[in-house]
KEFI-146454 format. One line per 3 residues: number of its first residue (from 1); their letters; for each residue x, y, z of N, C-alpha, C. Coordinates in nm, 2 decimals. Layout:
<loses>
NUM = A = X Y Z X Y Z X Y Z  ...
</loses>
This chain:
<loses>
1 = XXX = -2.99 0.51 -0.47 -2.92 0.39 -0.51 -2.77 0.42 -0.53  -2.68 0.33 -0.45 -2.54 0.31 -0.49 -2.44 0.17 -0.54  -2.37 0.19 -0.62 -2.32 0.07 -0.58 -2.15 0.12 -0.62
4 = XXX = -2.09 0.09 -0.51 -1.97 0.15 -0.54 -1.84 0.06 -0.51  -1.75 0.09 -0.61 -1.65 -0.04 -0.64 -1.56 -0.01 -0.54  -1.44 -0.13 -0.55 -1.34 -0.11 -0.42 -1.21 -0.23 -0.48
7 = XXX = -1.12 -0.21 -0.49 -1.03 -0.31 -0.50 -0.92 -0.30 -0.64  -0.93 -0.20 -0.70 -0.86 -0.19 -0.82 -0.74 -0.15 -0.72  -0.68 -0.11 -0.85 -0.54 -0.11 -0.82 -0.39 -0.18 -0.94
10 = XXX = -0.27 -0.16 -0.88 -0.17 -0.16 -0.99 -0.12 -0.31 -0.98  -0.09 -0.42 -1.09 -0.11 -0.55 -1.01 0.04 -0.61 -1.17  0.12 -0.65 -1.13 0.20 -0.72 -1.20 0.15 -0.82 -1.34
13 = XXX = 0.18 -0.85 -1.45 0.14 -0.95 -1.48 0.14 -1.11 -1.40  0.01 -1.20 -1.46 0.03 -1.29 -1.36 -0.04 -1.34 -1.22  -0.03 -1.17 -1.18 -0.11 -1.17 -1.01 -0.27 -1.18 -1.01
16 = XXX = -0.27 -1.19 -0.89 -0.41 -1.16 -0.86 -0.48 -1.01 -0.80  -0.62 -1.01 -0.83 -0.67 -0.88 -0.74 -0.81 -0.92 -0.76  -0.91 -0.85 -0.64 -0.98 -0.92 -0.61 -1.07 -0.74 -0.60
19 = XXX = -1.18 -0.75 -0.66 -1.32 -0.65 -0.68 -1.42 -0.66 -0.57  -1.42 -0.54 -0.54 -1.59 -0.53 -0.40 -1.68 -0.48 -0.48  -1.76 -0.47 -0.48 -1.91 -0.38 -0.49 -1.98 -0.40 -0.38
22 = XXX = -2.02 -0.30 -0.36 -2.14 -0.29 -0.23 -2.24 -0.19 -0.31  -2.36 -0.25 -0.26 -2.50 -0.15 -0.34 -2.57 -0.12 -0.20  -2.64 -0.01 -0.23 -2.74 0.01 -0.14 -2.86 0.07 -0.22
25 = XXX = -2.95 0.07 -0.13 -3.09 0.13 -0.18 -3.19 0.08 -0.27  -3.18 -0.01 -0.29 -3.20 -0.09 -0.37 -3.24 -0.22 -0.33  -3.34 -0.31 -0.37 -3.38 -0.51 -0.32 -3.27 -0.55 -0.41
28 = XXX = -3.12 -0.62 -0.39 -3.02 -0.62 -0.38 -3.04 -0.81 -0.42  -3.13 -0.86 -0.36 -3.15 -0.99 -0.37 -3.23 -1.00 -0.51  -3.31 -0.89 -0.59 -3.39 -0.94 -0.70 -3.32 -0.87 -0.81
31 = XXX = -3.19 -0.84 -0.87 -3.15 -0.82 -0.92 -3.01 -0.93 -1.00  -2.97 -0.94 -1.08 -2.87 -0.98 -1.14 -2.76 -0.86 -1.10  -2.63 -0.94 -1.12 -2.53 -0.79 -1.11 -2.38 -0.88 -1.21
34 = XXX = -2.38 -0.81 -1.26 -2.24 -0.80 -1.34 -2.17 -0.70 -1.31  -2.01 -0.74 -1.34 -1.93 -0.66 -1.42 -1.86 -0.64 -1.54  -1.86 -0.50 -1.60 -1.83 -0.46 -1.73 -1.69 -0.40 -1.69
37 = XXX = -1.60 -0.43 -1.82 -1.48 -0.35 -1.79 -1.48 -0.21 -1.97  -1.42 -0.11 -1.97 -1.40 -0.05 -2.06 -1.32 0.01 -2.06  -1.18 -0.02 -2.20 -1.10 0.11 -2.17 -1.13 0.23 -2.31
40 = XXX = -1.03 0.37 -2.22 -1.07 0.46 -2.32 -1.05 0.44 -2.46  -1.16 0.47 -2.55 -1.21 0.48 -2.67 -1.25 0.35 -2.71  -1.29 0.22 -2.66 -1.31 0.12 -2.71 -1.48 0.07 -2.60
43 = XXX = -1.55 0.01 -2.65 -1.67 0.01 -2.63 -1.68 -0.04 -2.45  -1.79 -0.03 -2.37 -1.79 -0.13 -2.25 -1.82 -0.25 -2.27  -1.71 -0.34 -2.20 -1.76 -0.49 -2.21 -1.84 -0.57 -2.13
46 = XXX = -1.88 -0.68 -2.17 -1.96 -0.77 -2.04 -1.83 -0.85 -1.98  -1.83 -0.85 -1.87 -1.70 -0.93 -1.83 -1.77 -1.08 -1.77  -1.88 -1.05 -1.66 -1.92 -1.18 -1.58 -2.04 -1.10 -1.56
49 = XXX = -2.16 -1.26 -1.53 -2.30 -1.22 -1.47 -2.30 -1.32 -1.35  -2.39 -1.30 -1.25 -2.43 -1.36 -1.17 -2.60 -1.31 -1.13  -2.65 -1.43 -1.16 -2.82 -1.43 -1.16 -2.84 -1.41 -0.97
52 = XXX = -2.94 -1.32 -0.95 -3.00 -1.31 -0.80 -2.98 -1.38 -0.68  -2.96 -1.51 -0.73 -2.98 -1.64 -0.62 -2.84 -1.68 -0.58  -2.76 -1.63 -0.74 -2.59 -1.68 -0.73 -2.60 -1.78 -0.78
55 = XXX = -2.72 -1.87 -0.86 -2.70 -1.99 -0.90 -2.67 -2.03 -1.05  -2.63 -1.93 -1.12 -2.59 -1.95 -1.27 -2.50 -1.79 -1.28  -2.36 -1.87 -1.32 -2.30 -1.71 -1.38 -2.23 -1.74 -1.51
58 = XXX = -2.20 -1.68 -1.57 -2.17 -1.69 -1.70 -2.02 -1.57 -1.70  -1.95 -1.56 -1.82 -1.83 -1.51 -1.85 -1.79 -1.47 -1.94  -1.69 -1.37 -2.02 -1.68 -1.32 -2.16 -1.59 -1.50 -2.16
61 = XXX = -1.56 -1.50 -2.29 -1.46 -1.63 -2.31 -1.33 -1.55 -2.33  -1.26 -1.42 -2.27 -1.14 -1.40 -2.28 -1.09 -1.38 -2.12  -1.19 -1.43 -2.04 -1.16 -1.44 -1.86 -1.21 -1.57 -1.83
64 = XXX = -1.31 -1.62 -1.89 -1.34 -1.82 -1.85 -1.19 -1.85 -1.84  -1.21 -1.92 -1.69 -1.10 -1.98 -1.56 -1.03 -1.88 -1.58  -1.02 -1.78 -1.53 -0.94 -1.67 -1.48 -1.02 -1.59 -1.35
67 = XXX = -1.10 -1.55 -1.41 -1.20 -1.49 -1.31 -1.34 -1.52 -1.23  -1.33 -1.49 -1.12 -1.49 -1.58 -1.08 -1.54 -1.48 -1.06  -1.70 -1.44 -1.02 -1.79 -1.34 -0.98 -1.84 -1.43 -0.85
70 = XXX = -1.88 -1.38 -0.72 -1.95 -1.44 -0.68 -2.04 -1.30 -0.61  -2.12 -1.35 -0.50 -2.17 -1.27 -0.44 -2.26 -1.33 -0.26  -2.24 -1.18 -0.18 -2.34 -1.20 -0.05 -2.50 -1.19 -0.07
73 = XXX = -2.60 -1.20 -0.05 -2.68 -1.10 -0.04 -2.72 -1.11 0.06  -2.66 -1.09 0.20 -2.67 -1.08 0.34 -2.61 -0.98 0.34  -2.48 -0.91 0.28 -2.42 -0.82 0.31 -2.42 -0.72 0.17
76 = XXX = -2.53 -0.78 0.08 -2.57 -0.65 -0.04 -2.41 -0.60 -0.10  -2.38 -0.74 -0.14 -2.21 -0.73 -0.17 -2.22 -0.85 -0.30  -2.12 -0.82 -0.43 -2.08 -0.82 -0.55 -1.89 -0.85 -0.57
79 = XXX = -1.87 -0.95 -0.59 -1.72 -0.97 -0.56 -1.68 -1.01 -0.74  -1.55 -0.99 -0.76 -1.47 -1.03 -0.93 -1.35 -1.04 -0.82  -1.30 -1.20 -0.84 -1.18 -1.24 -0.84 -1.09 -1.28 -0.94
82 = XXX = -1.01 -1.19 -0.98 -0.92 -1.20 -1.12 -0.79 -1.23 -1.10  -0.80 -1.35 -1.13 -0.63 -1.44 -1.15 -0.56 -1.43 -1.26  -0.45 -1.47 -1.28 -0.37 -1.50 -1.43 -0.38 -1.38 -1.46
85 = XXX = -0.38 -1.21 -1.43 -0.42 -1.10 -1.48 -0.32 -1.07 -1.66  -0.35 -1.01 -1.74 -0.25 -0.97 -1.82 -0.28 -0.83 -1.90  -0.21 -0.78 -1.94 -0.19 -0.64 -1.95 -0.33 -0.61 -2.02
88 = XXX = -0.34 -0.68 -2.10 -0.49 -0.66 -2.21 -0.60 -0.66 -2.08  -0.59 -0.71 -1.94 -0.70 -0.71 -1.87 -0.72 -0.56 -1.83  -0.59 -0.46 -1.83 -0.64 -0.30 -1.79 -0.74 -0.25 -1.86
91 = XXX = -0.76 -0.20 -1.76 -0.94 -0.10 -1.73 -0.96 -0.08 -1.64  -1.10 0.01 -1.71 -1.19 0.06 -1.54 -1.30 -0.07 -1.54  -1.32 -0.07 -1.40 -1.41 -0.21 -1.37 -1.53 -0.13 -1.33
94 = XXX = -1.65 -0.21 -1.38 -1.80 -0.16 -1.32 -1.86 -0.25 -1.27  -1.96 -0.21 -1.18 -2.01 -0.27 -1.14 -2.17 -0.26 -1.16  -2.26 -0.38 -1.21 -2.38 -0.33 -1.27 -2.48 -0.39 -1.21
97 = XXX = -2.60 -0.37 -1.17 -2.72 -0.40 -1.15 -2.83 -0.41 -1.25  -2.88 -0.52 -1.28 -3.04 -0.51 -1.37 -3.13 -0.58 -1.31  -3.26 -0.55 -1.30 -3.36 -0.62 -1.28 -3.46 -0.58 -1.38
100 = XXX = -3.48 -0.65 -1.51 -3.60 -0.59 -1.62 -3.51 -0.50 -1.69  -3.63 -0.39 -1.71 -3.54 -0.26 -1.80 -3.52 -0.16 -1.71  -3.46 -0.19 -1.57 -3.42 -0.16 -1.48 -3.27 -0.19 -1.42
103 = XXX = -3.17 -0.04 -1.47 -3.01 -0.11 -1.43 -2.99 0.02 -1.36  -2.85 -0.03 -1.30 -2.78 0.09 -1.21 -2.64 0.08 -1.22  -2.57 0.16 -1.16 -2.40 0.16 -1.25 -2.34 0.24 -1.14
106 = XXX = -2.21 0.19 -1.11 -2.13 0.25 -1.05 -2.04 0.35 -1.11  -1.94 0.40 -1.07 -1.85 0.46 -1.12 -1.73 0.42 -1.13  -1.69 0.31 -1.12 -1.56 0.17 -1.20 -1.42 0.24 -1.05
109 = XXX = -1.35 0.11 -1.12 -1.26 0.13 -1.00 -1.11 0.08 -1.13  -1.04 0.13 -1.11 -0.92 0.13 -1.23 -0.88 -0.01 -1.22  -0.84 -0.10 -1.29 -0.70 -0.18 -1.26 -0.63 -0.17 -1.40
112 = XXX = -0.50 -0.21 -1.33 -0.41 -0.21 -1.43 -0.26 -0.29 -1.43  -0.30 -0.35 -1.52 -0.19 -0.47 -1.46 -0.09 -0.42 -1.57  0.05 -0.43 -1.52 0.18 -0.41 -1.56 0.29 -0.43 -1.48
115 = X = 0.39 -0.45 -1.58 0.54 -0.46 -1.48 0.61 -0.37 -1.45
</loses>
């Protein structure tokens, strides 16, 4: 099982940046997948979910209309599009899989917004 992030990076306040996940090994279509962001010493968060089908996603209320989640599952791909970024948005981004009491985790991809 992998699922491994892509798209962080150093981004102005303001801008945009846009999150990959690709998973493998895994039935990729029967899983929910979020991303959590965490920075050091403060707990991991829920950022966005998106249910299996894509057809219900939900959001923390400090990224509702900022950020969308969407997803392939032709191409076993997981996307976070983050607009309006602001400094409070730095972190490492994860990328998560659950199906049941069944999760899987990437190893996060930095972003960091500043001027």
């Amino acid at each position: 099982v992998q699922l491994v992030e892509s798209g962080g990076g150093l981004v102005q306040p303001g801008g945009s940046l846009g999150l990959s996940c690709s998973a493998s090994g895994f039935t990729f279509s029967s899983y929910d997948m979020s991303w959590f962001r965490q920075v050091p010493g403060k707990e991991r968060e829920l950022v966005a979910t998106i249910t299996r089908n894509g057809g219900s996603t939900n959001y923390a209320d400090s990224v509702r209309g900022r950020f969308t989640i969407s997803r392939d599952n032709a191409k076993n791909m997981v996307y976070l599009q983050m607009n309006l970024l602001k400094p409070g948005d730095t972190a490492v981004y994860y990328c998560s899989a659950r199906y049941f009491v069944t999760s899987y985790w990437g190893k996060g991809t930095l972003v960091t917004v500043s001027s």
